[in-house]
C-alpha positions as CSV (number, residue, x, y, z in Angstrom):
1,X,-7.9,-31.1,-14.2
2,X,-10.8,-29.8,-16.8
3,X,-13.9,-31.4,-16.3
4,X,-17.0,-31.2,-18.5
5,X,-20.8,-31.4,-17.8
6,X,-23.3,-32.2,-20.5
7,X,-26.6,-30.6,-19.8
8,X,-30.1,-32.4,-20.2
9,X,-32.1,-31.4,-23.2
10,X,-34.9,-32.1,-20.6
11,X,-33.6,-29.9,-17.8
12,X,-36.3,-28.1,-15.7
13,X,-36.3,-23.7,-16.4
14,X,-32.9,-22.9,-14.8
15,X,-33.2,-20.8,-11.6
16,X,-30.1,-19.1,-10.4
17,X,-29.6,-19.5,-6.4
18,X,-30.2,-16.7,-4.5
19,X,-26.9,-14.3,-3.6
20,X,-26.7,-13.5,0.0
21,X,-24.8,-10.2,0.9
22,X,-21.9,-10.8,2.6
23,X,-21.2,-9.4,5.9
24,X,-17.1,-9.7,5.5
25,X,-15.6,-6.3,4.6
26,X,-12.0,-5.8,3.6
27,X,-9.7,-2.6,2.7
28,X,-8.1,-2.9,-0.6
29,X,-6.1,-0.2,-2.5
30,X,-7.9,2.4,-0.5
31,X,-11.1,0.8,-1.3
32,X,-13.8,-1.1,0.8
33,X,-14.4,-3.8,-0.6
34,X,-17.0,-6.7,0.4
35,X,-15.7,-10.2,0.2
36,X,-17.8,-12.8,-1.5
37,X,-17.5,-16.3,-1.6
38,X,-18.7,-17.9,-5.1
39,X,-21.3,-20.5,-4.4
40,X,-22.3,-23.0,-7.5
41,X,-24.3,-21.7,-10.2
42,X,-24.0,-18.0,-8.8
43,X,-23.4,-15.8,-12.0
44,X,-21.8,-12.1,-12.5
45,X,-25.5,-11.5,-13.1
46,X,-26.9,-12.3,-10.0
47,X,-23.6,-11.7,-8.0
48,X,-24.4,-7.7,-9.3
49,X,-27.9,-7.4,-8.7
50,X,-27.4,-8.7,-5.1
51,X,-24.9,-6.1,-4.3
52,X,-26.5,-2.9,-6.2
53,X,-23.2,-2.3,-8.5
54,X,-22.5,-3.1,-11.9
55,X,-20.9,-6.0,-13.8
56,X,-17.7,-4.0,-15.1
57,X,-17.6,-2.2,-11.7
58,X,-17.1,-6.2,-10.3
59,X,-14.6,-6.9,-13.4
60,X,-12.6,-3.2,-12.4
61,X,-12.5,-4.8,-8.7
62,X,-10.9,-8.2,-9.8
63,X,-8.4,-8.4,-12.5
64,X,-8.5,-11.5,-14.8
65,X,-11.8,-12.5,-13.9
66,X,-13.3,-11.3,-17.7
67,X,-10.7,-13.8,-19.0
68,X,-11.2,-16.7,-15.7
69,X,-14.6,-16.1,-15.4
70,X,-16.9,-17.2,-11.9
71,X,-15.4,-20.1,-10.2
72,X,-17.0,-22.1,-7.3
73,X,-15.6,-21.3,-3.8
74,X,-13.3,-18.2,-5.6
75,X,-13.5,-15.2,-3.4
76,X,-14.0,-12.1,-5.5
77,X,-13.9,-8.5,-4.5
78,X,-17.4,-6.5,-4.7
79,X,-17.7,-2.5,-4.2
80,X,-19.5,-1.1,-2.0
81,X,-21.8,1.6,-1.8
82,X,-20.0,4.1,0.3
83,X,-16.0,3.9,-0.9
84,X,-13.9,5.7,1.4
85,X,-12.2,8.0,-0.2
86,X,-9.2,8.6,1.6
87,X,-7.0,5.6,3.2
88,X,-4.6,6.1,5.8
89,X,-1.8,5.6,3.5
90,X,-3.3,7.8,1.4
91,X,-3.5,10.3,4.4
92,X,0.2,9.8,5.0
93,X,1.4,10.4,1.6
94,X,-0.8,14.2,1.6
95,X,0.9,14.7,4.8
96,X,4.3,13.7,3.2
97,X,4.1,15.4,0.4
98,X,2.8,19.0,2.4
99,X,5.3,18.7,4.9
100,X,8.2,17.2,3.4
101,X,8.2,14.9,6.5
102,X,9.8,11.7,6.3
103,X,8.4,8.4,7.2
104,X,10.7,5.5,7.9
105,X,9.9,1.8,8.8
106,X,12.3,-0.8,10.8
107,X,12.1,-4.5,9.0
108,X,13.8,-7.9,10.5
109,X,15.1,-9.7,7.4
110,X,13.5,-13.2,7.6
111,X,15.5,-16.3,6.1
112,X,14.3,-16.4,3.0
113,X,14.5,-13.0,1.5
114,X,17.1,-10.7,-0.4
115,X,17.6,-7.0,-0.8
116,X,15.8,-7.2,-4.1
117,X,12.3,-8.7,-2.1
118,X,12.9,-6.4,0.3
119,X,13.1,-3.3,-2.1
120,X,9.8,-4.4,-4.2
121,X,7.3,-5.3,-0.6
122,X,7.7,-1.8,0.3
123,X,7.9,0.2,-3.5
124,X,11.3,1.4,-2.7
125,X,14.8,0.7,-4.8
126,X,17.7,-1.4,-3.4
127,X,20.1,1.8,-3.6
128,X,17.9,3.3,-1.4
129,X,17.6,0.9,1.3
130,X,21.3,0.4,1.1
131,X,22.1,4.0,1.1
132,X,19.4,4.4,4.6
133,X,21.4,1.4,6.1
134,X,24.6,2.5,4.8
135,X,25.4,-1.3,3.5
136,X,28.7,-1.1,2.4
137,X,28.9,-4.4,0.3
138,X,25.3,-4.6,0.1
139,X,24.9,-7.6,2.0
140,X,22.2,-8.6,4.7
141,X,21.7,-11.0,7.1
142,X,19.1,-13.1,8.8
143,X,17.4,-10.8,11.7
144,X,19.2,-8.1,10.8
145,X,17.0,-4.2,10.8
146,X,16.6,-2.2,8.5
147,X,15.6,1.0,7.7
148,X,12.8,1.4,4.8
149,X,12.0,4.7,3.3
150,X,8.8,4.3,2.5
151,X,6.1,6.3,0.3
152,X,6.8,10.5,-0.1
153,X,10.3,10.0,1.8
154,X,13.3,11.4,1.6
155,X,16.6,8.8,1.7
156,X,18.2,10.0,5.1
157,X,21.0,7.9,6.8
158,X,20.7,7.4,10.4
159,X,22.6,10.8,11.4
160,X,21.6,11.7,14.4
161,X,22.2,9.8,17.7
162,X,19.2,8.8,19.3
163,X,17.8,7.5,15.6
164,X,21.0,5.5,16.0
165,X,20.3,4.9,19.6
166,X,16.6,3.1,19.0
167,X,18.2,0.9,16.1
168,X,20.9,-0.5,18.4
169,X,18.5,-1.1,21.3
170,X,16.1,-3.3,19.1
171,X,19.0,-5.3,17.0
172,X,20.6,-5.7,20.9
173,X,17.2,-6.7,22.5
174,X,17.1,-9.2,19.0
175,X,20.6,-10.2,20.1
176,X,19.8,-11.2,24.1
177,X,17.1,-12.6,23.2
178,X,19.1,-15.6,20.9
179,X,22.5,-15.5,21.8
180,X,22.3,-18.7,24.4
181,X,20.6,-20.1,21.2
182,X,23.5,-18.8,19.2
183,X,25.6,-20.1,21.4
184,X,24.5,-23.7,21.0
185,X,24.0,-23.5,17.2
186,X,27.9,-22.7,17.1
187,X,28.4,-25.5,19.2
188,X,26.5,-27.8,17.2
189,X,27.9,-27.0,14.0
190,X,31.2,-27.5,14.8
191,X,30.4,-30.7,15.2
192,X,28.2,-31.5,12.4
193,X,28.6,-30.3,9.1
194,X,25.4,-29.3,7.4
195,X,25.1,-30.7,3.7
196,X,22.8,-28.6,1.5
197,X,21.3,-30.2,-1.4
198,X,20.4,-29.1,-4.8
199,X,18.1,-32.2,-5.7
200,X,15.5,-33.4,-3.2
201,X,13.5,-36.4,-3.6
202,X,9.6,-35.6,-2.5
203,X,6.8,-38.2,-2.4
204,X,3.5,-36.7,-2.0
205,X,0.8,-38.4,-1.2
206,X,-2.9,-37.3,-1.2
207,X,-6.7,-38.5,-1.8
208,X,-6.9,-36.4,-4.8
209,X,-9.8,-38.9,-5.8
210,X,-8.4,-38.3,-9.7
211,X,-10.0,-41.4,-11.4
212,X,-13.2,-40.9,-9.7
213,X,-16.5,-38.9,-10.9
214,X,-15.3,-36.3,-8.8
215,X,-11.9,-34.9,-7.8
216,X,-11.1,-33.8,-4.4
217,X,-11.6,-29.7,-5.0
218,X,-9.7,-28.6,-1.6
219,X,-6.5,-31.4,-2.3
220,X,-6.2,-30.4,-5.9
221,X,-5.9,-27.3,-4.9
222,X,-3.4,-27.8,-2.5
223,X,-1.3,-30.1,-4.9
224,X,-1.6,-27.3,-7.5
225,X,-0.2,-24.7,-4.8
226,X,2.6,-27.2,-4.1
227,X,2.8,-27.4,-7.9
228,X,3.8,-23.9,-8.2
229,X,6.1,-24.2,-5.0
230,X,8.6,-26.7,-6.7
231,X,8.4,-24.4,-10.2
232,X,9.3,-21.3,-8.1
233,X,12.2,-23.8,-6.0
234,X,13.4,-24.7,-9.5
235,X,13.5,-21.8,-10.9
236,X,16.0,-20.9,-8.2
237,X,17.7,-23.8,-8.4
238,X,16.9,-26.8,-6.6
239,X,15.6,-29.5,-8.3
240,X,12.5,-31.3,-6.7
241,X,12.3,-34.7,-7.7
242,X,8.4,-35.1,-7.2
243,X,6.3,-38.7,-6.9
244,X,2.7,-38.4,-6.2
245,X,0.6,-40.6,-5.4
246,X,-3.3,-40.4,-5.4
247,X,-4.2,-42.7,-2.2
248,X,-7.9,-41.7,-2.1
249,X,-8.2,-46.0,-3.0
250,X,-7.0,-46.6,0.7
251,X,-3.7,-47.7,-1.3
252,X,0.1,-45.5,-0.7
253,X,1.2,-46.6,-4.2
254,X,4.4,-46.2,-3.4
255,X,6.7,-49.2,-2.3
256,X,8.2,-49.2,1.4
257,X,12.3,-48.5,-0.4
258,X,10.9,-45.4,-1.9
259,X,9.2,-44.4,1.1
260,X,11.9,-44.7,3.8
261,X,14.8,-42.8,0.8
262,X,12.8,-40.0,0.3
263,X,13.9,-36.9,1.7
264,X,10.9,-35.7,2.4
265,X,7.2,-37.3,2.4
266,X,4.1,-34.3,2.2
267,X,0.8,-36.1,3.3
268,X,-0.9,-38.0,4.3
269,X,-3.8,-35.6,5.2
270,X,-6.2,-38.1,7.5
271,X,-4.1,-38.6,11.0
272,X,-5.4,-42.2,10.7
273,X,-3.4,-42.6,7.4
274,X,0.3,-40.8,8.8
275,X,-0.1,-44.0,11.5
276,X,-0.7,-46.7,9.1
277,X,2.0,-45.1,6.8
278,X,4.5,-45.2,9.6
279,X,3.9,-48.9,9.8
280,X,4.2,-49.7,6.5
281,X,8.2,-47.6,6.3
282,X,8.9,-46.8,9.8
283,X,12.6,-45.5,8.4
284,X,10.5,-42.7,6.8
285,X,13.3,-39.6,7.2
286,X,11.1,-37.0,7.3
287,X,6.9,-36.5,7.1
288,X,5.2,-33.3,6.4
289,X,1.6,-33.7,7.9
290,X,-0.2,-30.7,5.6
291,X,-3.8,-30.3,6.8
292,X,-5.3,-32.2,9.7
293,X,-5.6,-30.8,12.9
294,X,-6.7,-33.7,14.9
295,X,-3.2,-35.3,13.2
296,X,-0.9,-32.9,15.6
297,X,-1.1,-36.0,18.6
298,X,1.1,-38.3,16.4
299,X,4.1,-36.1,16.7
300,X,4.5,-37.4,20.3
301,X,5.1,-40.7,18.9
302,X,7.3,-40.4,15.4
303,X,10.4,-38.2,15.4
304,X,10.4,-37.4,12.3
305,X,7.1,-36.2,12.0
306,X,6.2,-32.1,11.4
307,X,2.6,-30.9,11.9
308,X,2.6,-28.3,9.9
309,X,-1.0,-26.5,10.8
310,X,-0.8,-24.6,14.5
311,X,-2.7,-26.4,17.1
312,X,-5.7,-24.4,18.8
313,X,-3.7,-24.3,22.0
314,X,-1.0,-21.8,20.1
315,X,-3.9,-19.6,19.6
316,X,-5.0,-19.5,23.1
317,X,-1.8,-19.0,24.4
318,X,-0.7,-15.8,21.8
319,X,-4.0,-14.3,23.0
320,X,-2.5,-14.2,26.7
321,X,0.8,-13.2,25.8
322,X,-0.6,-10.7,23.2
323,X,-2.5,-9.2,26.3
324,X,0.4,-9.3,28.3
325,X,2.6,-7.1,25.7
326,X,-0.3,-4.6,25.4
327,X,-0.8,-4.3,29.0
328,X,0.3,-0.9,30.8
329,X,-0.5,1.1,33.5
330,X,-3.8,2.2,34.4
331,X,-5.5,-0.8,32.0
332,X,-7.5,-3.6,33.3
333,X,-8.1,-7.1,32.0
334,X,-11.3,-8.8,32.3
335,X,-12.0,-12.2,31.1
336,X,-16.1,-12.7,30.9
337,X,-17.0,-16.4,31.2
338,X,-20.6,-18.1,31.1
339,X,-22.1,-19.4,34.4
340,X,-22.8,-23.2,34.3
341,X,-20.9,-24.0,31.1
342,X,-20.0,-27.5,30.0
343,X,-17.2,-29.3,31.1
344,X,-15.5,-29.6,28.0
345,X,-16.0,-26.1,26.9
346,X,-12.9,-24.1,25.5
347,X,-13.3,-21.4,27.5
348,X,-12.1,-22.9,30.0
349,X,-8.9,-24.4,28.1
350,X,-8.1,-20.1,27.2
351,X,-8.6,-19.3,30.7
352,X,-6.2,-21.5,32.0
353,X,-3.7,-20.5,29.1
354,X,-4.4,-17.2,30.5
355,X,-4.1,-18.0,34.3
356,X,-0.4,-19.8,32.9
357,X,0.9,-16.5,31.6
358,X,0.1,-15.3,35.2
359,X,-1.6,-12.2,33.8
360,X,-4.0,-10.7,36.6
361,X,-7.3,-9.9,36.1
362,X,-11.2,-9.8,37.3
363,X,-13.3,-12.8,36.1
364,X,-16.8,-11.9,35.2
365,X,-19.6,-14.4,34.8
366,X,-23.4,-14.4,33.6
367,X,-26.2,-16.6,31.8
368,X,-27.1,-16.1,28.4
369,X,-30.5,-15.1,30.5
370,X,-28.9,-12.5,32.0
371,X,-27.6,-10.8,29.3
372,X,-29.8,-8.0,28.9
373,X,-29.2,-6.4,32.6
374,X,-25.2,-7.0,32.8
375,X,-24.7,-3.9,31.3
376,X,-24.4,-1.9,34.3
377,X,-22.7,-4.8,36.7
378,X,-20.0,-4.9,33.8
379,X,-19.4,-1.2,33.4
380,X,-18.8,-1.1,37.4
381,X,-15.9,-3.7,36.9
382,X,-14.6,-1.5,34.5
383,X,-12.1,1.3,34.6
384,X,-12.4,4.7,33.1
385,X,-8.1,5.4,33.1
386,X,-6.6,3.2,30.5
387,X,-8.1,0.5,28.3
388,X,-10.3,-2.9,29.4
389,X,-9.0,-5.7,28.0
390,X,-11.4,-8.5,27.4
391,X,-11.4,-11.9,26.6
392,X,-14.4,-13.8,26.1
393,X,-13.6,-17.3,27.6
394,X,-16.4,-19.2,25.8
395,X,-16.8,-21.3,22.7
396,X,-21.0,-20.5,22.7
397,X,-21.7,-18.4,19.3
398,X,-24.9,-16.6,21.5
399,X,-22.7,-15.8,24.3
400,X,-20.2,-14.4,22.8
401,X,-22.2,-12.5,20.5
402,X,-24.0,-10.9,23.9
403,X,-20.9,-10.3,24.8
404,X,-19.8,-8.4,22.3
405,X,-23.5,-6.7,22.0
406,X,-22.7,-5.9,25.4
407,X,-19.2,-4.1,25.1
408,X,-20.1,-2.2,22.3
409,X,-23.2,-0.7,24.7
410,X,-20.0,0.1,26.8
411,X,-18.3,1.6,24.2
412,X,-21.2,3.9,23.4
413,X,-20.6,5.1,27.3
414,X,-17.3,6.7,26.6
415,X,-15.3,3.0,28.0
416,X,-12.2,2.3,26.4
417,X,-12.5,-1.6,24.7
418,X,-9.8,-3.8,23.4
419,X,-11.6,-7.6,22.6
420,X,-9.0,-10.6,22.4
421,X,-9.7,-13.9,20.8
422,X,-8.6,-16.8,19.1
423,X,-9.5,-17.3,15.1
424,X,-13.2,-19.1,16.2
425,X,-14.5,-15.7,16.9
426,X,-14.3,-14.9,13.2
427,X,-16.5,-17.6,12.4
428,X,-19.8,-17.0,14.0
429,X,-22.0,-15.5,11.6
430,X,-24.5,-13.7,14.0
431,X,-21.9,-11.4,14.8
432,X,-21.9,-8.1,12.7
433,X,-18.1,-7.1,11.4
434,X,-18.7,-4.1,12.5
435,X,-18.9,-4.8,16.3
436,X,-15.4,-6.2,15.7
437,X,-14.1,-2.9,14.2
438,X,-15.8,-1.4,17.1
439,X,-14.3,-3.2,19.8
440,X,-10.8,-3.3,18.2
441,X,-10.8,-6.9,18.1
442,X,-7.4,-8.3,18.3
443,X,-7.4,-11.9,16.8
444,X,-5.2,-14.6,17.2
445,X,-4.9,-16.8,13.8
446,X,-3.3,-19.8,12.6
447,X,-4.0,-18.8,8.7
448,X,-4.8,-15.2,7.5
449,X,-4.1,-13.9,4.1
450,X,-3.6,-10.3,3.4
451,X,-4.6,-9.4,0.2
452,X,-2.4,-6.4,-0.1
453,X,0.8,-7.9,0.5
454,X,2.7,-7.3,-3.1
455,X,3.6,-11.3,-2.7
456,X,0.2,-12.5,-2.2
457,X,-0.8,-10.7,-5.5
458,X,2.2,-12.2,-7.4
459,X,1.3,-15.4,-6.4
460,X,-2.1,-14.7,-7.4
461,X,-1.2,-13.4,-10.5
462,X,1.3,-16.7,-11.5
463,X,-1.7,-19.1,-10.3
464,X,-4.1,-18.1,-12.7
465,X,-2.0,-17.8,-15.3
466,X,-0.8,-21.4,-14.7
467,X,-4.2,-22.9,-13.6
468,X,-6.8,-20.7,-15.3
469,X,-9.0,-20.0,-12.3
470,X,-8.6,-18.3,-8.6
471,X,-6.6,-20.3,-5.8
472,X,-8.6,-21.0,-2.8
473,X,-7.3,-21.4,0.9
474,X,-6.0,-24.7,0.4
475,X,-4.1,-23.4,-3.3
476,X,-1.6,-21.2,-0.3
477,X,-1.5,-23.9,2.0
478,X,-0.5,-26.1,-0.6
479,X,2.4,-23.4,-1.9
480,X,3.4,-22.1,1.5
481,X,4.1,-26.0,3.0
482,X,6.5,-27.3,0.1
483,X,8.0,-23.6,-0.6
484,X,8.9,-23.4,3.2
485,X,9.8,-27.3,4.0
486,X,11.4,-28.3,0.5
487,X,13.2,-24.7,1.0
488,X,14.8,-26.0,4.3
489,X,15.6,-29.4,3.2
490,X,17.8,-28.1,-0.1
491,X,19.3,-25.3,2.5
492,X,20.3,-27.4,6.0
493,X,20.4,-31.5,4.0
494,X,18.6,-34.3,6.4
495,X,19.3,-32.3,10.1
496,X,16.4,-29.5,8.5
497,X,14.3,-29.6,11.4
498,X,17.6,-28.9,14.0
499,X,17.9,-25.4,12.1
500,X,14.7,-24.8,11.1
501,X,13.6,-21.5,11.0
502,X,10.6,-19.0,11.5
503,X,9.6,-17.5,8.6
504,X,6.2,-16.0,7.5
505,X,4.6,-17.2,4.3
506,X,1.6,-16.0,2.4
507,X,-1.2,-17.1,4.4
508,X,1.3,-19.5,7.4
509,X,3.1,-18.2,9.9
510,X,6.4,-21.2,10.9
511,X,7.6,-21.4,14.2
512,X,8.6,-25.1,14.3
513,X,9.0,-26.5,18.3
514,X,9.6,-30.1,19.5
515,X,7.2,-32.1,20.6
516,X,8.0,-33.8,23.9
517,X,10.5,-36.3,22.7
518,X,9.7,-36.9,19.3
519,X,8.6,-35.0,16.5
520,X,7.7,-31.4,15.8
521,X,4.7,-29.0,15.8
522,X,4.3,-25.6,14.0
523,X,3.4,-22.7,16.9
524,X,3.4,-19.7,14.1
525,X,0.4,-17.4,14.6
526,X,-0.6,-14.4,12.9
527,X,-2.2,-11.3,14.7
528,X,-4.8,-9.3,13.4
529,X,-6.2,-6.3,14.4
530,X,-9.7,-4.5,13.4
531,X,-9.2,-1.1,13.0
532,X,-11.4,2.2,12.2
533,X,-12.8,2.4,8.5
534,X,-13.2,-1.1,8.0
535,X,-9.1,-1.4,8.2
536,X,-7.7,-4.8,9.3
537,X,-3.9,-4.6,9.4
538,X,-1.8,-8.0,9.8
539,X,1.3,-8.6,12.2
540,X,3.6,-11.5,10.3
C-alpha cells in the first residue's frame, strides 16, 4: 500500500531528528557492521554524519537502498571505523589454501530441503556433495547426514574408518533417539492414509486497518511476508486459495460456512479475538495464531488451535538444558539471584526451570546495594579448573547489568565465564554489547535472524523487488508462518499437525508439541552465541 503526504506551505524550518549511535554490532561478509534501526524523518544525511562514514560507504554496505531509499523502522547496515580485516572464514580459507587441508561439515537434512538447497547454503555443487556421500541415485532423506565440503576443500569420500565410524555413531544416536517415534508413525499410518493436497483454501484474517488514515505497519508487513509465502508455495506447485479479511472494524467478514471449510485459518492476532472467533465457527479445522504471546493459553481449550510464537517458558527451559549439554568436568554452575525480589519476578520462573532439569549448582544472592563489594565474595564461589556457568535469575535491567559489570571484573582476573539467558537479556539498553562478547553470552531466542544465511538474503532480495522497500521483523514472521504451515497442510492433508515437523525457517525455529489435551504450541528456539571480534554465530 503507497501512501502520500502533502506538506504545508506553512510548515515550520524542517529539523532532522537527532541520530543516536547504535550500540548493536553485527559480523557481515567479514565486516563489522553496526546495525541501525531507521527512525522517521532520519535521512542518509544525518544517518552519515552520526556515524563518521560516508554516504556511498552506507549505499556499498546495503544493496538496493540507492534505488529503495530510507524506510521507517528498516534496519540498515553502517561501517564502522575499525573493520576487521580478517574473518574466521577468511582465516580458514588462508589456512586451506597453504596447507591443502580439508575442511568438512556434517548437515541433518530438514523436511523441506533438496540436494539443490543444500548445494547453494554452503557454495558447494550437488556432484560434490553426492560424490562426499557417495549417493548412488542421488537421493536424500529427512534427518539423513551429510558430508559438506566446504570453502578451499578437496571432495574426499569417507575412506577411512573412523571418519566412517563418527558418521554412523551420529545418524545411530539420530536413530535411538526416534525410533519408538518411528515406531508409532508406522503404526499410525497403516491405519490412516494421509491425503496431500495441491489446492488449500486459506482465510486470513488481520487488523490491517486498510481503509483507515493509517495502515497497521507491523500486519502489513506480515501479510506481505505471507504474500510472498503463497507466491513461493505456488511457484512449486500448490495452489493457495487465499481470503483476507481486514477485521481491524471488530467485524470477521467472513461468514461462519467459509470459516469452519477452510483448511486453514492464519489470525486472529489479539487472543481476545481467536476466542470470539471460535464461537462464532467452532468447526473451524484448523487456526494459525501468528503473533500474540499472551494468545498461547487458548490452546488448552480448542484442538485445533497452533500457537505459532514460542512461549517464554521454552526459553527458560533451553537455557537449562543448554547448560546441561555444555556441562563437563571440572565446570561449575552458578545461578546469581537478587535478595528480596518480587514475587512475581521471572527469575524465579528460570530458576525453577533450572532446578526441573536437576542441574546442580551454587545459588548466589545480593542487593543492587551490594553490588560494588560482591566482587570478591563471587570470585571465591568460583572455580579456577573449568568454566563458570552463570545464569542471572532476574528480570531487573540494573541487576543484571551489575551482574554482568561484575563478571566481566572476573574475567579481567583470569576466571573462565560462560553467561546463559533467555532473549530479554538482549533488550536492556544499559548493557554494552561488548560485555556480552566478553562473557560469551549464550542466548536462548524464540526469533533471530541471521543475516548471512544465503536464504535470508534471497528472501531479502525477492521482497524488495516485489514491495519496493526493506521487510521488517514482522515481513519474516509473516513468510516463515504460511511457508511452514500452508507447506504442511499441501504435504500431510487435514491430520498436518499429527506429522508435523521441525524445521528451521528464516528468523522461526518449529518444534510443534501438544498442549495438554487440546491444541498445539510451537517450542522451537534458536541459540546464539557471542563470540570474539564482534562474531555471533547461530545454532538452527
Amino acid at each position: 500500500m503507497l501512501m502520500a503526504f502533502a506538506a504545508s506551505a506553512g510548515a515550520q524550518e524542517y529539523v532532522a531528528p537527532p541520530v543516536e549511535v547504535s550500540d548493536q554490532k553485527v559480523k557481515k561478509d567479514g565486516k563489522v557492521f553496526y546495525s541501525h534501526v531507521v527512525l522517521e524523518r532520519q535521512t542518509l544525511y544525518s544517518i552519515s554524519k552520526a556515524y563518521n562514514v560516508t554516504q556511498e560507504e552506507v549505499f556499498e554496505a546495503n544493496p538496493g537502498l540507492k534505488e529503495t531509499g530510507l524506510k521507517k523502522n528498516a534496519i540498515i547496515m553502517i561501517p564502522t571505523q575499525s573493520e576487521v580485516k580478517e574473518t574466521i572464514q577468511q582465516k580458514q580459507e588462508d589456512a586451506v589454501e597453504a596447507t591443502g587441508a580439508s575442511i568438512q561439515k556434517i548437515h541433518t537434512v530438514r523436511w523441506y530441503e533438496t540436494l539443490k538447497d543444500i548445494a547453494a547454503k554452503y557454495n558447494v555443487t550437488e556432484s560434490e556433495i553426492i560424490s562426499a556421500n557417495n549417493l548412488k541415485d542421488g537421493k536424500i532423506k529427512n534427518r539423513q547426514k551429510l558430508i559438506i565440503p566446504t570453502i578451499g576443500s578437496t571432495v574426499e569420500r569417507i575412506t577411512t574408518e573412523s571418519e566412517a565410524e563418527i558418521v554412523q555413531e551420529v545418524e545411530e544416536e539420530d536413530m535411538n533417539l526416534e525410533t519408538a517415534f518411528d515406531d508409532k508413525d508406522e503404526e499410525e499410518e497403516t491405519a490412516t492414509t494421509i491425503l496431500s493436497k495441491s489446492t488449500i483454501q486459506a482465510t486470513v484474517l488481520l487488523p490491517l486497518k486498510a481503509t483507515g488514515n493509517a495502515s497497521s505497519k507491523s500486519n502489513m508487513d506480515f501479510y506481505s511476508g505471507l504474500l510472498l509465502a503463497a507466491r513461493e508455495l505456488g511457484e512449486s506447485g500448490i495452489n493457495i486459495d487465499m481470503n483476507v479479511y481486514d477485521i481491524a472494524n471488530g467485524s470477521f467478514g467472513a461468514t461462519r460456512d467459509e470459516l469452519e471449510t477452510s483448511d486453514m485459518i492464519i489470525g486472529p492476532v489479539a487472543a481476545g479475538d481467536i476466542n470470539r472467533l471460535y464461537t462464532v465457527a467452532p468447526g473451524i479445522k484448523a487456526l494459525v495464531s501468528p503473533l500474540d504471546p499472551k494468545a498461547e493459553q487458548l490452546t488448552e481449550r480448542y484442538s485445533t488451535m497452533v500457537h505459532a510464537p514460542a512461549p517464554r517458558m521454552a526459553q527458560y527451559e533451553d537455557v537449562a538444558n543448554w547448560i546441561k549439554e555444555d556441562l563437563m568436568p571440572g565446570d561449575k554452575v552458578i545461578v546469581i539471584s537478587e535478595k528480596e525480589a518480587r514475587k512475581g519476578d521471572e527469575g524465579r520462573i528460570l530458576r525453577a526451570a533450572i532446578d526441573s532439569a536437576h542441574i546442580a549448582y551454587t545459588p548466589f544472592s545480593y542487593s543492587i546495594l551490594e553490588g560494588r563489594k560482591i566482587q570478591e565474595p563471587l570470585e571465591t564461589e568460583m572455580t579456577t579448573e573449568g568454566f563458570n556457568r552463570v545464569v542471572v535469575a532476574s528480570e531487573s535491567e540494573a541487576f543484571v547489568n551489575d551482574v554482568v559489570r561484575n563478571l566481566n571484573l572476573t574475567i579481567h582476573n583470569k576466571f573462565n565465564v560462560v553467561l546463559y539467558a533467555p532473549a530479554k537479556i538482549r533488550t536492556f539498553e544499559t548493557i554494552e554489547i561488548e560485555n556480552f562478547h566478553n562473557t560469551n553470552l549464550h542466548a536462548s531466542l524464540t526469533y533471530y535472524i541471521d543475516y548471512n544465511d544465503p536464504e535470508v538474503r534471497k528472501f531479502i532480495k525477492r521482497y524488495r523487488t516485489l514491495f519496493h522497500t526493506e521487510p521488517t521483523q514482522f515481513a519474516f514472521q509473516g513468510y516463515d508462518v504460511a511457508k511452514y504451515f500452508l507447506g504442511l497442510c499441501a504435504k500431510y492433508g487435514e491430520d498436518w499437525m499429527r506429522y508435523a515437523e521441525d524445521a528451521s525457517m528464516l528468523q522461526s525455529t518449529f518444534d510443534l508439541k501438544p498442549s495438554g489435551n487440546a491444541g498445539y504450541i510451537n517450542n522451537g528456539i534458536r541459540r546464539i552465541v557471542y563470540g570474539k571480534e564482534y562474531s555471533v554465530e547461530s545454532s538452527k
